[in-house]
SESEVO-551148 format. One record per atom (N, C-alpha, C): atom name; x, y, z. Coordinates in pm, 1 decimal, always signed. Each point is the difference from the previous one (the first is absolute). Layout:
<nodes>
name; px; py; pz
CA; X; Y; Z .
...
</nodes>
This chain:
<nodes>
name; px; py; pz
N; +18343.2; +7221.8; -795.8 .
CA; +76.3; -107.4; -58.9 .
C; +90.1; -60.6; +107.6 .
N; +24.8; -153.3; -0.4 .
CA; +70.6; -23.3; +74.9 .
C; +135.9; -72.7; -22.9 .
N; +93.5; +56.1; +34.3 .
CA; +146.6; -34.3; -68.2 .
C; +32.3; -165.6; +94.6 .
N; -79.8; -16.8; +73.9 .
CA; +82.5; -138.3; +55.1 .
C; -37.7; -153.6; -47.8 .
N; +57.6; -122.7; +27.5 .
CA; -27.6; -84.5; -3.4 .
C; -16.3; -101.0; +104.2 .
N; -62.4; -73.6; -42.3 .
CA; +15.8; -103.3; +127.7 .
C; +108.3; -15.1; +94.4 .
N; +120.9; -6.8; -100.5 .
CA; +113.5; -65.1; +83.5 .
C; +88.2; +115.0; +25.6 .
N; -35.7; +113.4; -10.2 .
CA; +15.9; +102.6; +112.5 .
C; -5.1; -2.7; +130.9 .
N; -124.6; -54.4; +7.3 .
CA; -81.6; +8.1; +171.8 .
C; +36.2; -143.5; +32.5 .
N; +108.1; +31.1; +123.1 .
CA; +85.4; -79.3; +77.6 .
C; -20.2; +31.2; +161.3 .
N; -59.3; -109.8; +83.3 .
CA; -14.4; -19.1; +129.8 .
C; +136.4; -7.5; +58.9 .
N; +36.1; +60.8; +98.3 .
CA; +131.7; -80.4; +85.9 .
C; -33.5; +12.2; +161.7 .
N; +56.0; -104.3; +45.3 .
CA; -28.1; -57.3; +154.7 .
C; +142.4; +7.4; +75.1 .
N; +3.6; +87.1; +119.6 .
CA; +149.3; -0.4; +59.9 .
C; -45.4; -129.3; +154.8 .
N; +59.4; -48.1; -29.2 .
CA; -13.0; -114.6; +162.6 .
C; +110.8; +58.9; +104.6 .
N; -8.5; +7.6; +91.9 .
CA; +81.2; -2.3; +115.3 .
C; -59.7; -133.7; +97.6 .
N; +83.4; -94.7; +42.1 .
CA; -64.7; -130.5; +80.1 .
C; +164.1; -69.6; +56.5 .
N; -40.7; -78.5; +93.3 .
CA; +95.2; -78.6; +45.3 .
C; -30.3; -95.2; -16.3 .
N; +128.8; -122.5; -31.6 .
CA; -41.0; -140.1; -42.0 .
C; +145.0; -40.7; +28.4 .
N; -80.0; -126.6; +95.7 .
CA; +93.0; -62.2; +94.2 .
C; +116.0; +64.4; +90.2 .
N; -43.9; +153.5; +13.4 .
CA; +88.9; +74.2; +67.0 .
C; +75.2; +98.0; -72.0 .
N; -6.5; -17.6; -170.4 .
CA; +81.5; +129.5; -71.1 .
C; -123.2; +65.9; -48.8 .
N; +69.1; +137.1; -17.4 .
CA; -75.4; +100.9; -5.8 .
C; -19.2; +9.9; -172.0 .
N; -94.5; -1.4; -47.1 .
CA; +4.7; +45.7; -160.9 .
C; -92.6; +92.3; -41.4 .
N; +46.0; +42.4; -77.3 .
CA; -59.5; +135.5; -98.0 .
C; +27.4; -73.2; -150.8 .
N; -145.1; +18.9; -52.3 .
CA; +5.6; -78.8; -140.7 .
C; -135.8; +120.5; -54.2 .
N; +46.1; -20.7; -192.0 .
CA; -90.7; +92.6; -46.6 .
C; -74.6; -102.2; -117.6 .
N; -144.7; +34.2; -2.8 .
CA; -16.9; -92.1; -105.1 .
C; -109.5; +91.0; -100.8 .
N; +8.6; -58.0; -136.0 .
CA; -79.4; +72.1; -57.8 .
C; -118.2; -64.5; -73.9 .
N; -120.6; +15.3; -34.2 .
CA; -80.1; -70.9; -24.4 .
C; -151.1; +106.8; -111.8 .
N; -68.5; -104.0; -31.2 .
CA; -88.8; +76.2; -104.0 .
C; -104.8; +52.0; +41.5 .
N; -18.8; -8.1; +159.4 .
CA; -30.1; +3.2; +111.5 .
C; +20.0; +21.6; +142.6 .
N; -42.5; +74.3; +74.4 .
CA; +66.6; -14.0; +153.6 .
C; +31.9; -124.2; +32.2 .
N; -110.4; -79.9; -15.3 .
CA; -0.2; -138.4; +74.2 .
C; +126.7; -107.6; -51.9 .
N; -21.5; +77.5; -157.3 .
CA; +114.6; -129.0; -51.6 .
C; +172.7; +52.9; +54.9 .
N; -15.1; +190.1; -21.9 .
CA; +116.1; +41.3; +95.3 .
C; +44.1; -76.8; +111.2 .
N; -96.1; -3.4; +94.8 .
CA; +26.9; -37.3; +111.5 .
C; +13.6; -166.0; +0.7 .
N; -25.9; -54.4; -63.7 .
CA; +2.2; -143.1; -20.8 .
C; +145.7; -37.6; -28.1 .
N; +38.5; +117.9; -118.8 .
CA; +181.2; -30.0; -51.6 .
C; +73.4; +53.6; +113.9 .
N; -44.1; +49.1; +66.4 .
CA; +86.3; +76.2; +133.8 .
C; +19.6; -71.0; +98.1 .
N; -107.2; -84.5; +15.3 .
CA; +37.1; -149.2; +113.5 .
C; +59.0; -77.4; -55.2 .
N; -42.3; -40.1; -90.7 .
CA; +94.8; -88.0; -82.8 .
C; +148.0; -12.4; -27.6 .
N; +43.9; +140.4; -22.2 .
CA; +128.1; +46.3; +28.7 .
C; +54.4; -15.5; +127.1 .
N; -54.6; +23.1; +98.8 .
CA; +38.0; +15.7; +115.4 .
C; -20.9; -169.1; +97.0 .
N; -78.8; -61.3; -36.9 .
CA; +38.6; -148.9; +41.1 .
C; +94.0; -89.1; -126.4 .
N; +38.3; +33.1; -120.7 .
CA; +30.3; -122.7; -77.6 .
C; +127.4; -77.4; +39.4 .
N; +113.8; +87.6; +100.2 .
CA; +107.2; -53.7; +14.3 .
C; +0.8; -85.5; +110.1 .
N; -128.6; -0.7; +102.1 .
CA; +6.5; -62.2; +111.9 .
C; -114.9; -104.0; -17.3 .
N; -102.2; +46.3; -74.8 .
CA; -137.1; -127.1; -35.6 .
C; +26.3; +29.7; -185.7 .
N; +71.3; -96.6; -28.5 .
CA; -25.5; -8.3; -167.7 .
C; -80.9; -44.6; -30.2 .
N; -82.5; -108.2; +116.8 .
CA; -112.3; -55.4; -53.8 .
C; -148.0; +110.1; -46.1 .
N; +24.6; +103.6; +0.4 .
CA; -110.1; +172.4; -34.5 .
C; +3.1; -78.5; -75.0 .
N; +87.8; +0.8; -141.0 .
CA; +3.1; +21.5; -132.7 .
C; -140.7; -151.1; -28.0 .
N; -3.1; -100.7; +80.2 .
CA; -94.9; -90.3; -75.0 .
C; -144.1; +41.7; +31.9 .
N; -30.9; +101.4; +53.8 .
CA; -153.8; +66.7; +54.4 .
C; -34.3; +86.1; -118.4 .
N; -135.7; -25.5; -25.7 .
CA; -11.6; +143.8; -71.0 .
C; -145.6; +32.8; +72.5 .
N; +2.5; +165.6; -39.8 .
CA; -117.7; +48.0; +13.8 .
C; -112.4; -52.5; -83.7 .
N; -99.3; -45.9; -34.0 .
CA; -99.1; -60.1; -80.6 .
C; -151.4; +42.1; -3.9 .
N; -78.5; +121.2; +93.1 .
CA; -91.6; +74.1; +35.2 .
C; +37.9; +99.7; +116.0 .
N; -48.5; +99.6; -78.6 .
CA; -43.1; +131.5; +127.6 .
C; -141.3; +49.1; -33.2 .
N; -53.8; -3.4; +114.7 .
CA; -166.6; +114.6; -1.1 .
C; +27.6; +83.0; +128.9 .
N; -86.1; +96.1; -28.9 .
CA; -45.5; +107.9; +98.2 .
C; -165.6; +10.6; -23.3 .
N; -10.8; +6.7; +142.1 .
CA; -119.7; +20.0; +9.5 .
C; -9.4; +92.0; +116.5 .
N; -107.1; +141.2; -28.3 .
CA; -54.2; +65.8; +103.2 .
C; -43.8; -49.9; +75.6 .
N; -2.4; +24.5; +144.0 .
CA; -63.0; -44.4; +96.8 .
C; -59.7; +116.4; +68.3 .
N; -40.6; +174.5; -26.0 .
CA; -100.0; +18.0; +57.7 .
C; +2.8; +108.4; -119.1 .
N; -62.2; -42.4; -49.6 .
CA; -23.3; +137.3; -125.1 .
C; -58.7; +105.6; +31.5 .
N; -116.8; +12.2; +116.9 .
CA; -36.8; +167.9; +41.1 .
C; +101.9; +50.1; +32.5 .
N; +124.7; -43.2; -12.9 .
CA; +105.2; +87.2; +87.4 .
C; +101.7; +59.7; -155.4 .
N; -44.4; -52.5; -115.4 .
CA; +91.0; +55.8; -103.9 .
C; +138.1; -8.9; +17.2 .
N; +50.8; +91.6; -21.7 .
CA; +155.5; -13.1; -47.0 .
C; +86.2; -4.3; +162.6 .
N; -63.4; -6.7; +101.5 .
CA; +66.5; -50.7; +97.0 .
C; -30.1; -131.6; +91.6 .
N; -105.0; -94.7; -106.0 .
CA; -14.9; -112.1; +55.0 .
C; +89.0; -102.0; -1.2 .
N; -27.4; -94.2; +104.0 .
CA; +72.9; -111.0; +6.6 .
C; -0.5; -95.5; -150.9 .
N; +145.1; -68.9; +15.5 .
CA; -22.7; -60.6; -139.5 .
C; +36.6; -160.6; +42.4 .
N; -58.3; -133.4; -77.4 .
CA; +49.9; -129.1; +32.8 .
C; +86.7; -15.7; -81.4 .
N; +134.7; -60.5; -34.4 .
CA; +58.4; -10.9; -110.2 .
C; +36.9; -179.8; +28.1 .
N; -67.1; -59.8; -113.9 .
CA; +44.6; -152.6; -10.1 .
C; +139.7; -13.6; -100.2 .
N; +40.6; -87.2; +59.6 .
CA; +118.4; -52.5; -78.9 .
C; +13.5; -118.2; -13.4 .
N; -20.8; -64.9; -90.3 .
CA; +92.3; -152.6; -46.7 .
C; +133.3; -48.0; -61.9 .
N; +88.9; -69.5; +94.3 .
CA; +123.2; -11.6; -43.2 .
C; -16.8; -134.3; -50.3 .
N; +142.4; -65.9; -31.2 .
CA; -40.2; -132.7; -67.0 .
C; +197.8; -43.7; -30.1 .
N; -24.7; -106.2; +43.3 .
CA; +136.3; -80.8; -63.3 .
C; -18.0; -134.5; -99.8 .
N; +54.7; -69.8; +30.7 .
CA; +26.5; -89.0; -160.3 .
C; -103.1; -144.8; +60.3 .
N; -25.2; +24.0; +129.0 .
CA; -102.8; -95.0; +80.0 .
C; -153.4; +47.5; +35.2 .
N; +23.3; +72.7; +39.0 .
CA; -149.4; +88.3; +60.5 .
C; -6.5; +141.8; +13.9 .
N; -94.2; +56.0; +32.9 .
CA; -53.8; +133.8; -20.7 .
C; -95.1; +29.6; +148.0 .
N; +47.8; +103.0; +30.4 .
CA; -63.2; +40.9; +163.4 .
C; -52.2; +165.4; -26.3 .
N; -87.6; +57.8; +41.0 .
CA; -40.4; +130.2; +71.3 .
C; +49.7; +68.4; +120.8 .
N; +15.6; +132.4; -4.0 .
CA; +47.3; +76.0; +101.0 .
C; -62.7; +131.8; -62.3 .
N; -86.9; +28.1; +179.8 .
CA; -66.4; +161.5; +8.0 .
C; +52.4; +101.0; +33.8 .
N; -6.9; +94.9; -51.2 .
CA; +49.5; +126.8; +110.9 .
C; -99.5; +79.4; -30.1 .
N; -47.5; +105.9; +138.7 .
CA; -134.0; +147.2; +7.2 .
C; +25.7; +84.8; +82.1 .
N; +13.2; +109.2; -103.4 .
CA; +31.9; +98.5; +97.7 .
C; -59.0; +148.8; -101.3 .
N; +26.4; +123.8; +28.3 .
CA; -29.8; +65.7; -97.9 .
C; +78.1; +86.5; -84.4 .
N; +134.0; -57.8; +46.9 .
CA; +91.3; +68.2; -137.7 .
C; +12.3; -163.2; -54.4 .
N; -30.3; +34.6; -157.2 .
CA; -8.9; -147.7; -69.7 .
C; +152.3; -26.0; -41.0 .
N; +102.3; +22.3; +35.7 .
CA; +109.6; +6.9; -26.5 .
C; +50.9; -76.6; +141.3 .
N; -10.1; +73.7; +107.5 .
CA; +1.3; -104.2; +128.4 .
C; -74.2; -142.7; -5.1 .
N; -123.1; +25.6; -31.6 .
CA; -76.4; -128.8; -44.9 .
C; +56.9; -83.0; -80.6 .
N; +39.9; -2.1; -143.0 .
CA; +59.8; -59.9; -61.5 .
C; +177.8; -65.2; +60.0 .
N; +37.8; +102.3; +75.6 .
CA; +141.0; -53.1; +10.5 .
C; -31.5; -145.6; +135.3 .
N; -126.7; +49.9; +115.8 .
CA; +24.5; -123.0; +48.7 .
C; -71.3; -106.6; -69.4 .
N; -69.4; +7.3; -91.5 .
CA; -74.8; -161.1; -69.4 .
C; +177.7; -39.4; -56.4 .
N; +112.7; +82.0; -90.7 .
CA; +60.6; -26.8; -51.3 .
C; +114.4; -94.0; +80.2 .
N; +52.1; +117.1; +98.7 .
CA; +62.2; -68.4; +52.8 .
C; -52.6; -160.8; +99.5 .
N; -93.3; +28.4; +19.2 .
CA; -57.2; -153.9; +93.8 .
C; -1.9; -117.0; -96.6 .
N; +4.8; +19.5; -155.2 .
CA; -21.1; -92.2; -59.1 .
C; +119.8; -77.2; -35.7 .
N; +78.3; +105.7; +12.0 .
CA; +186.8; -18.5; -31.9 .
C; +60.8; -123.5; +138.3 .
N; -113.0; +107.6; +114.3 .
CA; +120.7; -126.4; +115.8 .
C; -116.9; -118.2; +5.6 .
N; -116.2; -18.0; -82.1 .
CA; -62.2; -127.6; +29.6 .
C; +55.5; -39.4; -132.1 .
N; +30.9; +62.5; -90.2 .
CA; +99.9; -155.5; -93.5 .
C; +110.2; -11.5; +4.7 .
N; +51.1; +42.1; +105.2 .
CA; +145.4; -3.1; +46.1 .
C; +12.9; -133.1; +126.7 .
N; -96.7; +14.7; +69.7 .
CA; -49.8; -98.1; +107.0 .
C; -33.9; -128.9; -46.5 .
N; -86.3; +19.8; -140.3 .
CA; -68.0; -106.8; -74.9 .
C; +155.6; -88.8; -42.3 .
N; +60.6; +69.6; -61.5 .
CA; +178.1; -54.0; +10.4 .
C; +32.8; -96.2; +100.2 .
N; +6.1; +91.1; +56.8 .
CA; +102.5; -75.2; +124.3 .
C; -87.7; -140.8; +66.6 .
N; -125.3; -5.3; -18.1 .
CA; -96.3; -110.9; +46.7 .
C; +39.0; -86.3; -134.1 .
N; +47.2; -6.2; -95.5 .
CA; -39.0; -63.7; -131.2 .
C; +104.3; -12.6; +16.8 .
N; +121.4; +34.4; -42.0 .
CA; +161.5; -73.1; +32.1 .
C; +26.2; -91.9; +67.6 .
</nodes>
């Protein structure tokens, strides 16, 4: 029998990063690693790029990339971000899908952060 529920099972993401020279430690929690780690950047840029808050995440896939290798193969992880104008892709591969995922995540953050600053 199983005593839990969904909303038991809680992801959390600790960031350590520098931005623009300060040091931050931010925790985020999510229904997911990915979405963990998504609220954890988010936290950790909103006071210096508020413009995060108009991006959203809008697709993630993974896809194996060498399956004879099983549970230590490389993985592709796509990501699509998207603001209130357009919508872009960002890859990351590697074979912890957690590394994978954080660089599609984060690359997508500083290309609609960039997409900003060209559009202003």
């Amino acid at each position: 029998m199983d005593f839990r529920s969904d909303q038991d099972i809680v992801s959390e993401a600790t960031l350590k990063l520098v931005v623009d020279g300060s040091r931050r430690v931010t925790v985020g929690e999510g229904v997911g690693p990915v979405h963990a780690l998504d609220q954890a950047l988010r936290a950790a840029l909103a006071d210096r790029y508020p413009q995060v808050e108009d991006l959203r995440l809008t697709d993630y896939r993974v896809r194996v990339l060498d399956s004879q290798d099983g549970t230590s193969a490389r993985v592709r992880v796509l990501i699509e971000t998207a603001n209130h104008v357009s919508s872009w892709g960002t890859i990351g591969v590697h074979e912890n899908i957690i590394e994978a995922s954080w660089d599609a995540l984060s690359d997508g953050l500083v290309v609609g952060l960039l997409r900003h600053s060209v559009d202003a």
